[in-house]
C-alpha positions in Angstrom: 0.3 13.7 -8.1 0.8 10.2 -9.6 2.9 7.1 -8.4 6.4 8.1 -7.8 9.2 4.9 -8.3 12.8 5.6 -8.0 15.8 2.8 -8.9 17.4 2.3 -5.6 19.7 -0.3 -4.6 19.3 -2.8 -1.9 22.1 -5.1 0.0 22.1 -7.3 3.0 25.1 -6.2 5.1 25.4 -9.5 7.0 26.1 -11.1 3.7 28.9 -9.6 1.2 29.1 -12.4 -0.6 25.3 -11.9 -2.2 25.3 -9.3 -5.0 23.4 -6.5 -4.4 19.6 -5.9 -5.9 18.7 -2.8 -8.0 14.9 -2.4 -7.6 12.7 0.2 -9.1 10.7 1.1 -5.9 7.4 2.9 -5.0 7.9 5.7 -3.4 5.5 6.5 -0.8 5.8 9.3 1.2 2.1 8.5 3.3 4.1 4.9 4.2 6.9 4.7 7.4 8.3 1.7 6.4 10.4 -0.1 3.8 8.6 -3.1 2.6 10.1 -6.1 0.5 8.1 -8.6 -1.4 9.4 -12.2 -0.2 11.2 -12.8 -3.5 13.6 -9.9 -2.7 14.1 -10.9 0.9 14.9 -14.6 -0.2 17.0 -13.0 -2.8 19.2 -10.9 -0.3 18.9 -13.3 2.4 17.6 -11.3 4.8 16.8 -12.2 8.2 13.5 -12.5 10.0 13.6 -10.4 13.3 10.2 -11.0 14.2 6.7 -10.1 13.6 4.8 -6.8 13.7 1.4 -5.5 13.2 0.6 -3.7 10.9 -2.6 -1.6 9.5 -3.3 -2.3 5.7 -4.5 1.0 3.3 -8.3 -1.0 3.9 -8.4 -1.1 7.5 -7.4 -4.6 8.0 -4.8 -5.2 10.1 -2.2 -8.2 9.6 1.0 -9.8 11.0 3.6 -9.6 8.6 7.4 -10.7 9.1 10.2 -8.0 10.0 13.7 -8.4 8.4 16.7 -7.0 8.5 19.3 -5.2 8.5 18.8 -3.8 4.8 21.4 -1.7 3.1 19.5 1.2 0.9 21.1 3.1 -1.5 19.8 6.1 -3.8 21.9 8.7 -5.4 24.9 9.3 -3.4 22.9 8.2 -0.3 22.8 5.5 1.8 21.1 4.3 5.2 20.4 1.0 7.1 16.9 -0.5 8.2 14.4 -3.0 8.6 12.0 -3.2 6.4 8.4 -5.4 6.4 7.6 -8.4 4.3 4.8 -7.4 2.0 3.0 -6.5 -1.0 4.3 -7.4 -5.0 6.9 -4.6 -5.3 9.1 -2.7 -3.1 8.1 0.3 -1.5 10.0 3.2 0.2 8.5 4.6 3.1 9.1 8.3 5.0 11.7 6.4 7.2 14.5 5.5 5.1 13.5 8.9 2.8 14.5 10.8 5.9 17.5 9.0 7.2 18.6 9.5 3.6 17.5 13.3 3.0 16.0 13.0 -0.1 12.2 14.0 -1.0 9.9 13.5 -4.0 10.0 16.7 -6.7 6.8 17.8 -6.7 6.7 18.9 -10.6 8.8 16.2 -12.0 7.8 13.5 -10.0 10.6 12.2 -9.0 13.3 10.6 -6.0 15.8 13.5 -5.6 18.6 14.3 -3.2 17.6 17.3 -1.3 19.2 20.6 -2.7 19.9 22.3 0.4 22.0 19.4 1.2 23.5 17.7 -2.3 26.9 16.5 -0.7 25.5 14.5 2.1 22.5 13.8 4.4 21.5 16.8 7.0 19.5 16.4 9.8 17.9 18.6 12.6 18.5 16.3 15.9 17.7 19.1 18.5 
């Protein structure tokens, strides 16, 4: 499979008064996290929480800023988290992909609301 980006949408809920962002955003279901260049956190004014450790794709591990909170929103789906300062483009991690219930189609390559559930998000919590 090839690299999967989806348009999502992305808003700081501490500030209403900032526009939101539309992004086209990597998706990557092997990733946990959302991470945001800086330019898109300075954009949405986003706060840094603190820092966190994290293990690059080469091995090397870094200490890269945590902000938050960060509105996402894809389809008719929407969740809340923090996301990592890093990289040159947005990237949406298995984290936010769950709280929303969407998954990548396989054949088409693409961000789509999970069918089972097209109205709203499901999840199993027992």
């Amino acid at each position: 499979m090839g690299l999967v980006y989806a348009d999502i949408i992305l808003a700081n809920p501490r500030e209403a008064k900032l526009s939101p962002l539309s992004v086209s955003a990597l998706v990557d279901t092997g990733s946990l996290m959302l991470c945001l260049p800086q330019h898109v956190v300075l954009q949405l004014g986003l706060e840094i929480l603190e820092e966190r450790e994290v293990t690059l794709a080469d091995g090397k591990k870094q200490r890269v800023p945590y902000v938050g909170p960060v509105e996402v929103r894809f389809a008719n789906r929407r969740c809340f988290v923090g996301a990592l300062m890093l990289g040159d483009e947005p990237l949406l991690g298995a984290v936010p992909m769950e709280d929303m219930d969407v998954l990548v189609h396989p054949a088409s390559q693409t961000l789509m609301v999970n069918p089972a559930n097209p109205n709203m998000p499901c999840h199993v919590v027992k």
